[in-house]
N, C-alpha and C positions, 0 to 999 in steps of 0.2 A: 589528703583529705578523703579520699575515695574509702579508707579504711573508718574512718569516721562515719561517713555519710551512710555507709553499708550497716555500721552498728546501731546507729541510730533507727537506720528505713525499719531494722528489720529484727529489732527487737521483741514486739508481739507475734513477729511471723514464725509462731512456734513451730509448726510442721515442716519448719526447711531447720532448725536447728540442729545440730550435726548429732550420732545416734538417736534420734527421735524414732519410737516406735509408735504405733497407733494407739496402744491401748495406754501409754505410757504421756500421750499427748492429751486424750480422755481427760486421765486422773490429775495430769497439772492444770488443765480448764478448769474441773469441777471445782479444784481445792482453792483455784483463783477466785471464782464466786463465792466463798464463804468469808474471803477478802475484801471481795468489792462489799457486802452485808455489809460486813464490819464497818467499814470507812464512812458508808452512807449513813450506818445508826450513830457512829462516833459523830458525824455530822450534824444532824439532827439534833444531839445531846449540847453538841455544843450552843445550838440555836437555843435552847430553854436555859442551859445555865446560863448564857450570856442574858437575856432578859430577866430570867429572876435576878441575876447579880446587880445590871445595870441599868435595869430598864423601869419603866412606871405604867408594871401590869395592872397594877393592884389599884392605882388612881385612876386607869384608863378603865378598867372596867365598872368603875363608878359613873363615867361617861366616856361611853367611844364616841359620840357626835363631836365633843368639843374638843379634847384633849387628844395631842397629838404623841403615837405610839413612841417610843423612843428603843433603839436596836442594842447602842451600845454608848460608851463614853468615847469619845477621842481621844487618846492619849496619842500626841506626837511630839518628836523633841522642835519641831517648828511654831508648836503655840507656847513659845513664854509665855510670861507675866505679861507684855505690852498687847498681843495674840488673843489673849484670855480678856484684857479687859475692852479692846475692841470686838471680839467676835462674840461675849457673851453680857449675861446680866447678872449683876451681884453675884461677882466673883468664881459663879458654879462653872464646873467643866465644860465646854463645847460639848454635843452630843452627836451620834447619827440619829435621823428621824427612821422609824422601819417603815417602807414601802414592800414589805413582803407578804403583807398579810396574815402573817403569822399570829399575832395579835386575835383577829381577825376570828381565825380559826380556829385557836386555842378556847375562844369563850364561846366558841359554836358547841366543841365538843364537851365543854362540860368546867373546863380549866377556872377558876376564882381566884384565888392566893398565890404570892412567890414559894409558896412550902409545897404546894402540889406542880409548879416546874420542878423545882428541885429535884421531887421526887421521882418525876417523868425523866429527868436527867439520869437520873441514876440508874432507873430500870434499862435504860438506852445504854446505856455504859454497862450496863452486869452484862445486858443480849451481846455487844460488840464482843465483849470476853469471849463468849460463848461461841459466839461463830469464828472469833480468832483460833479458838481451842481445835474447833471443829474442821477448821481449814488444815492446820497440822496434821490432824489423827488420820484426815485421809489421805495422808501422803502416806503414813506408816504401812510396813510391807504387810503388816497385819488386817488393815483396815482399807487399802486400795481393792476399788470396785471395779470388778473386772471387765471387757467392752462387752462381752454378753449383757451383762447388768444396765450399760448404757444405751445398748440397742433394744433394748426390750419396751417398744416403744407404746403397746398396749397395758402394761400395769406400769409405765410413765404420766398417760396421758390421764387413766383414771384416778391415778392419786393427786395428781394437780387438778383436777376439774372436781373432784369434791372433795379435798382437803384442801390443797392452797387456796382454791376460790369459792369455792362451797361454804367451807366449817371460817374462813373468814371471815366472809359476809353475813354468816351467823352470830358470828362472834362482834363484831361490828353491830349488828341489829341488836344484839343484846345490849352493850355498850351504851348504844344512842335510847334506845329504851330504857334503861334502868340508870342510867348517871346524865345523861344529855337532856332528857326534855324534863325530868324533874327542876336540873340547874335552872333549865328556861324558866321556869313554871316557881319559881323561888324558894325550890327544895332543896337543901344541900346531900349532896350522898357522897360520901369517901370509904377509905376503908376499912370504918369503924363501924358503920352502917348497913351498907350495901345489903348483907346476906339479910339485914332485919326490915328495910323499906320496899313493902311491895309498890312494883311502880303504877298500879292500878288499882284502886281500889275493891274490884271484884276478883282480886286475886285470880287462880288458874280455873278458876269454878268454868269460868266460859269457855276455857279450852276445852277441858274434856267434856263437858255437856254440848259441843258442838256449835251452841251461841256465840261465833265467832262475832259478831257484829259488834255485840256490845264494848268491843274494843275500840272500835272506830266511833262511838254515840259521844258527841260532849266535846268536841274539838276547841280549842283555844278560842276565843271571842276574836271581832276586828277589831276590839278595843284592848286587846293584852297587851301587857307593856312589858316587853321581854327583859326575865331576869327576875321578876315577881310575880308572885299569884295576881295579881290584879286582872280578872279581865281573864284569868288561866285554867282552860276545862280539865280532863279526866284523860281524852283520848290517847292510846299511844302507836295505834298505827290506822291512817287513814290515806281518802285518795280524794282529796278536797282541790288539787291543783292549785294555781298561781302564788301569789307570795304573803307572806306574814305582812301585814301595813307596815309597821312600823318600821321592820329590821330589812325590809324588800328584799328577804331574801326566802328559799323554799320552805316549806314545813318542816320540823324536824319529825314532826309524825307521818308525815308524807314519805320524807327519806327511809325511815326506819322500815315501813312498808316495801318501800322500792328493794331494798338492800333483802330483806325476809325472802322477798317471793324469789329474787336473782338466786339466794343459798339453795333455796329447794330445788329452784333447777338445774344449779350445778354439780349438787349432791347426788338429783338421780342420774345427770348426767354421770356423775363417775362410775357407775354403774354399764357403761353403756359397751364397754369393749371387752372382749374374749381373754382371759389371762388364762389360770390353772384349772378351770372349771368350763367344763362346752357350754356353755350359754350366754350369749353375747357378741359382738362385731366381730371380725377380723379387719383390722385396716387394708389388708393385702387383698383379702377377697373382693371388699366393695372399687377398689383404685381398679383393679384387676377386669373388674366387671363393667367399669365404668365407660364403654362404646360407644363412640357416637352411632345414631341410625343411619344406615346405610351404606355405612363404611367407609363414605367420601371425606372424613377426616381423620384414616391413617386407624392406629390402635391404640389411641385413646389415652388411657392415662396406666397401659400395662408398662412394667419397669418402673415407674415414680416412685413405689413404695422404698424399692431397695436402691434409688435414686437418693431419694431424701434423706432414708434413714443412714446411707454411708459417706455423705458430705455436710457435716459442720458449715459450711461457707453458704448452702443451699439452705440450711437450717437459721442460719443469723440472719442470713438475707430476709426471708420468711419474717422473722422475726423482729426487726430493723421495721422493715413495713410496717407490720401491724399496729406498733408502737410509735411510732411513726404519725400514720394518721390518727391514734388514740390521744396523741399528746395536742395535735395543732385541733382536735373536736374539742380536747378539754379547755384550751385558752378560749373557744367559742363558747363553752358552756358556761365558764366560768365568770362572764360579766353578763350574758344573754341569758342565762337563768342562776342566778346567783344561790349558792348550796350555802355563804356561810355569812351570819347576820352583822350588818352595818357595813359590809363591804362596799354595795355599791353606793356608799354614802364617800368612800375615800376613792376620789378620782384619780390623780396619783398610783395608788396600787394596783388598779384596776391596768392602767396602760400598761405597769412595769409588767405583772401576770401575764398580760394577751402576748407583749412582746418578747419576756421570755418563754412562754409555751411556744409560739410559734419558731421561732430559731433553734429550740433543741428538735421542733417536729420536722425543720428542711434538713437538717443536719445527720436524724435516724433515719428520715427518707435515702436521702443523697447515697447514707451509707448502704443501705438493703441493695442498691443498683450496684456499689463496688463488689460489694460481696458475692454478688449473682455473676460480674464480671467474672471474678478468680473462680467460681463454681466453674464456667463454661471451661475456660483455661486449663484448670488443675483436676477436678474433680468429673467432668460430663466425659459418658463411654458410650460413644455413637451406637457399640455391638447392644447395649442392654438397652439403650432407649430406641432402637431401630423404629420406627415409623408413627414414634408414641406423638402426644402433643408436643415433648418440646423437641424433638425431632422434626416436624413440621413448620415448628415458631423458627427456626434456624434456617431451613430452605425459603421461606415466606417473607428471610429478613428486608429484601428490597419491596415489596410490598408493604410493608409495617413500615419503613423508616421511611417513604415516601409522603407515605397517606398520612402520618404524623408533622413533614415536613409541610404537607401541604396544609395543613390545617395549621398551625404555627404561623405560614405566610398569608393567609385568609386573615387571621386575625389584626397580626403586626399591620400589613397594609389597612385593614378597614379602619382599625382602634385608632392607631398611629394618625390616619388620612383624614378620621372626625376629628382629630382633638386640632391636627391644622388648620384644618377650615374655619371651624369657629375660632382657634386663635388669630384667624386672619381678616375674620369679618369683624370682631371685636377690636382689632389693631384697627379697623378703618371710621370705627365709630359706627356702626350696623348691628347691634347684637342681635339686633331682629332677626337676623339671618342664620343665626345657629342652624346647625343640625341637631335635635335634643331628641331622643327616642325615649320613651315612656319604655319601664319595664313592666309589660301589660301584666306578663302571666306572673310575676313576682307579686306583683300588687293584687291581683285577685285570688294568690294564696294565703294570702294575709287580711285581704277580705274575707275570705271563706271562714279566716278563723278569729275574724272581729273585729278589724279593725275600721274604723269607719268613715275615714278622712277622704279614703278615693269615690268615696259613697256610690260604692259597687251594690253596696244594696243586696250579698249576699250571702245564704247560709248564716253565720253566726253575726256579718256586721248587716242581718233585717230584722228590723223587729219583730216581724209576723210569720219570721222560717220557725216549723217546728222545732228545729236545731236549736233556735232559741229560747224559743218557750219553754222547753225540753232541758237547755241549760240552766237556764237562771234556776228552775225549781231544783232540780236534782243533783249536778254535779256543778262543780268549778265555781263556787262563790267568791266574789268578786274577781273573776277572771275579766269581762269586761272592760271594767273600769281598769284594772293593771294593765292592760294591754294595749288601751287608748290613753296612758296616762303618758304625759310628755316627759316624765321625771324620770323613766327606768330604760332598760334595755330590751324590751321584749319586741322584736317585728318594728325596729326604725325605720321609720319614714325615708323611702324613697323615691329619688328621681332619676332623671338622666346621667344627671353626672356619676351615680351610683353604678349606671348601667355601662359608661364607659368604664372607669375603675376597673368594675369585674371583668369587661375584655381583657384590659390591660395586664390583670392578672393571670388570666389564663393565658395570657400571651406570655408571660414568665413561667408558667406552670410546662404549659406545650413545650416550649423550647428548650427547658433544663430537661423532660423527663425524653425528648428527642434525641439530644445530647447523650443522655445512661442509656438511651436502649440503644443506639447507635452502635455507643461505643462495646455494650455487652454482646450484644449481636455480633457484632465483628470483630470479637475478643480470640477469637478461635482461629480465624482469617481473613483475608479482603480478596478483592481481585489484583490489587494491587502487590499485596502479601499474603499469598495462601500458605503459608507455615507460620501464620505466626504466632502459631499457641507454644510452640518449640521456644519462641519467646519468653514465654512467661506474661505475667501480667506487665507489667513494668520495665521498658526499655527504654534507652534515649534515641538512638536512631541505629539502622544496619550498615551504619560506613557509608562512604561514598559509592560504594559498587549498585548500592540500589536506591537511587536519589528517591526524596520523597517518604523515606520511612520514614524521619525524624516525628516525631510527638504523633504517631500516630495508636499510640499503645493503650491498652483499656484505662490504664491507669491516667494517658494525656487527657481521655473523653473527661476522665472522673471530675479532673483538676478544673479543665472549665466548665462544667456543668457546676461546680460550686459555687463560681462566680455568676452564674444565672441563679443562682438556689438567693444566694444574698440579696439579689440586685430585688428580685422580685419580693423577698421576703419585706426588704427595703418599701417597695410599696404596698403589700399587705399594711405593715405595722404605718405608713404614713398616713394611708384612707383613714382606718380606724381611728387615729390618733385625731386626726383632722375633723374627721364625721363625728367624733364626739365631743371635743373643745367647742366647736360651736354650739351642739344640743348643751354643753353641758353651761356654757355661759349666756346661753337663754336667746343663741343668734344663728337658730339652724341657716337663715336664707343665706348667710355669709356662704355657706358650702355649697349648698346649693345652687347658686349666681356664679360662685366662681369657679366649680370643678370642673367647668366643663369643657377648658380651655387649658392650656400648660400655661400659659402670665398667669390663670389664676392661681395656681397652684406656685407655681414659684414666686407669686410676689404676696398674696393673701395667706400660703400658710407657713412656706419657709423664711421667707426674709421678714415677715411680721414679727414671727417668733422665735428670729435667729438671735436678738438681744442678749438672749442669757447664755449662747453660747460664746457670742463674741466677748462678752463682759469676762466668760470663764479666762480670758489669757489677761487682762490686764488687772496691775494690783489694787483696785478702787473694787471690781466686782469679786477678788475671789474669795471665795470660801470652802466650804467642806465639798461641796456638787462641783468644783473647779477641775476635779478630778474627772468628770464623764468629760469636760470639756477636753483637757489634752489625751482622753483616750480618743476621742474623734479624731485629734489630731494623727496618734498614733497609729492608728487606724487606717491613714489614710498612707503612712508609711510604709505601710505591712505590705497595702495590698500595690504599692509603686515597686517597692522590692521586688514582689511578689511575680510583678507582670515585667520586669526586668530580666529576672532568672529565665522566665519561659519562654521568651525573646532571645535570650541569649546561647543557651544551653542550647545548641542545635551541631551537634556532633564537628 
């Protein structure tokens, strides 16, 4: 098995692949991303032909309120004729319902008919071509870019910061300008049209005369009824803040503004670093220069350039991160200010969203910490970073891993020790006796910006703060009332039980990110194993001659810190899910009376609304969703396996 498990571990482990040269590992990365393209547009395509083929775009967008989105048809050889006429009505297919949102956002951006999926399908499938093609050519010995070409990390960074993000988001503002808010606004533009429909009426007159205003004058009414002129102004980039009434969701004249002003400053951003021409950054110089005062923290950030720039694993890490915390801000942006219209009307999508953003967000996390591991390991040269920052993060590591520990146990004990007490004074028939902490400063920043329930009486929720006065006439019409409104997402009402939760998460947060720095920190050695970079990432133990090494390898940290990444992730998505089933069925106090105890939570929100899981195994409840039911099952197999193996495997 050993030759199996070997082929499998270490199949992406390109760099240990037997002749692997450097620039040679480059050029198979680079030509592997124009694979990964590929797959992800080939994906995406198949998401629009499958709904023009199957689905009832063209009905749903007659009414998204009532009509429910449909993904695909079922075809399984398990629904016979007997199948079909119990699980359906006159006769028609079983279907899936789409809980993706897809829908959603296809008539945000402009989408009306199955002929313009189609169409959207196709141009997804020509690009897939294309970056298929493109992945090849740079394998050819003609067309492989050489590692100069890929270290060259100053005309790397400027063409991605204003061509990939720059001339996108222009491209994008144009988009939602000239095809998006006309759709809104009950103008059709395809691409018979386009070059002929100016989306403004004062055409470019205002541009180059400098009257930029007159772009933003004439903004959609609160009485527009999205999808028709009715009610539908002029404007095509403005900064009116809160949401459209009807669709609760942002401006699309608002966005097209946001998106405008982002391109211009990524575009002079790409301007900003030193390539063929002396004018502009050096990234070396400023890292180089970068000194703490007084010298009492070492030499700074000299070495980092050519740190970075020669380790791949330091660069994903990096990169892992970023996207990382991008992805789990998006699943909070995406119900808390909702970008695409009638969404936050489909409660359903809205959970499935938050809970798939946030699970790909622990999972680019978790990863950025491996990758930093195998940095320290494989790629960190103690002689080039001599006394830099992370030369100092290295000596400092019992320090950092303490003060992290110790804040991890500050938490666990206090969060953990409230939720006992009141589950124990509520076991006795005393809830009086709670311990409930008011989250003061949350609530007076949500005061500050209107909301008027804790009646802080300040900044935006007084009536007589010039911030108000100041508001109502000038900017953020009806912010207010959306803000204060019980129906939406914006600044929910909190309490106590709120303010435990969020210990509780940061008690999963501390203790997984304990775990990764731990383990990357002493990826290189311990006191126990001061050779143990000679290891490699990955080892199962050094034999009996040196008891105690078994799972102690960066790669052992990784493994359970993932099982802290889920558990927590696990209460992330439970709060939300909880905190909003009751706002959303009109019975906030349920949450609020019972979170603040563990019976409440395990009797008022899992076993209340465990019914449709249990129904999923027997054959009176099952249906097409029967299937999430024996993935929980299988789920729970994975990770019994899972914890079996690492129990056992101990050399």
């Amino acid at each position: 098995t050993r030759r199996i498990w070997y082929g499998i571990a270490t199949a992406h482990d390109l760099e240990a692949h037997d002749g692997m040269t450097e620039e040679n590992l480059y050029q198979k990365i680079f030509a592997s991303h124009f694979g990964h393209l590929a797959v992800i547009f080939l994906w995406t395509a198949g998401n629009l032909f499958h709904v023009a083929w199957q689905g009832n775009f063209e009905k749903w967008v007659t009414n998204p309120l009532k009509v429910k989105p449909i993904a695909h048809a079922i075809w399984d050889p398990h629904f016979g004729e007997s199948a079909i006429k119990a699980f359906s009505k006159g006769n028609t297919y079983p279907v899936n319902i789409a809980f993706s949102g897809v829908y959603q956002w296809w008539y945000t951006i402009g989408f009306r008919t199955n002929q313009e999926l189609y169409t959207g399908a196709i141009g997804l499938l020509l690009l897939s071509s294309v970056l298929l093609f493109a992945g090849w050519v740079h394998l050819q010995p003609k067309f492989r870019p050489s590692l100069s070409w890929f270290k060259n990390n100053e005309s790397r960074l400027n063409h991605h910061l204003s061509g990939l993000l720059g001339v996108s988001s222009l491209a994008w503002t144009g988009h939602t300008v000239h095809v998006a808010i006309p759709e809104s606004r009950g103008q059709h533009v395809g691409w018979d049209n386009f070059l002929t429909t100016p989306p403004h009426p004062a055409g470019l007159a205002p541009f180059f005369s400098g009257n930029w205003t007159v772009y933003a004058e004439n903004p959609d009414s609160a009485g527009h009824v999205y999808g028709t002129s009715q009610g539908a102004g002029t404007a095509i980039l403005t900064f009116l803040g809160g949401f459209h009434p009807q669709t609760q969701s942002l401006w699309l004249s608002d966005m097209a503004h946001h998106h405008l002003a982002i391109a211009v400053v990524f575009i002079v951003a790409g301007h900003m670093y030193r390539t063929n021409f002396g004018i502009g950054h050096s990234m070396k110089e400023i890292l180089d220069a970068h000194r703490p005062p007084g010298g009492r923290l070492g030499a700074g950030h000299v070495g980092l350039f050519e740190t970075i720039t020669n380790s791949l694993h330091m660069q994903l890490g990096l990169a892992l991160a970023c996207l990382g915390v991008a992805t789990s801000l998006t699943a909070q942006h995406m119900y808390a200010i909702t970008p695409y219209a009638f969404l936050s009307k489909d409660f359903t999508t809205e959970a499935a969203l938050y809970t798939h953003h946030q699970y790909i967000a622990g999972f680019l996390m978790v990863g950025a910490f491996a990758h930093g591991a195998i940095f320290f390991v494989r790629d960190y040269d103690p002689e080039l970073n001599k006394n830099n920052v992370l030369a100092r993060m290295l000596e400092h590591k019992e320090a950092i891993i303490s003060h992290l520990s110790w804040a991890s146990l500050f938490l666990g004990f206090h969060t953990l020790g409230l939720y006992i007490h009141n589950d124990t004074v509520v076991a006795f028939g005393q809830p009086e006796k709670q311990i409930l902490f008011e989250p003061l400063f949350a609530e007076f920043i949500q005061a500050a910006s209107g909301k008027a329930v804790y009646e802080f009486n300040t900044l935006l929720s007084s009536s007589t703060s010039p911030a108000t006065v100041a508001g109502s006439q000038l900017w953020l019409p009806g912010w207010l009332d959306a803000i204060n409104d019980s129906k939406n997402d914006l600044f929910l009402k909190i309490g106590p039980g709120d303010f435990l939760v969020h210990h509780a998460i940061a008690l999963g947060l501390h203790v997984t990110t304990l775990i990764l720095v731990k383990g990357a920190l002493d990826a290189r050695g311990s006191k126990l194993m001061p050779d143990k970079k000679d290891f490699g990432y990955s080892f199962p133990c050094d034999g009996p001659g040196r008891g105690g090494t078994c799972d102690i390898s960066a790669w052992d940290a990784f493994y359970l810190a993932m099982f802290w990444m889920l558990n927590t992730i696990g209460w992330v998505t439970f709060y939300w899910h909880w905190k909003h089933m009751a706002i959303w069925g009109g019975n906030p106090g349920q949450f609020d009376e019972s979170s603040n105890y563990i019976m409440g939570w395990l009797r008022d929100y899992l076993w209340l609304n465990s019914s449709p899981l249990i129904n999923g195994y027997n054959p009176f409840g099952m249906n097409n969703l029967s299937v999430w039911a024996w993935m929980f099952l299988f789920g729970h197999l994975i990770w019994a396996t899972g914890f079996m193996f690492l129990i056992s495997w101990r050399g």
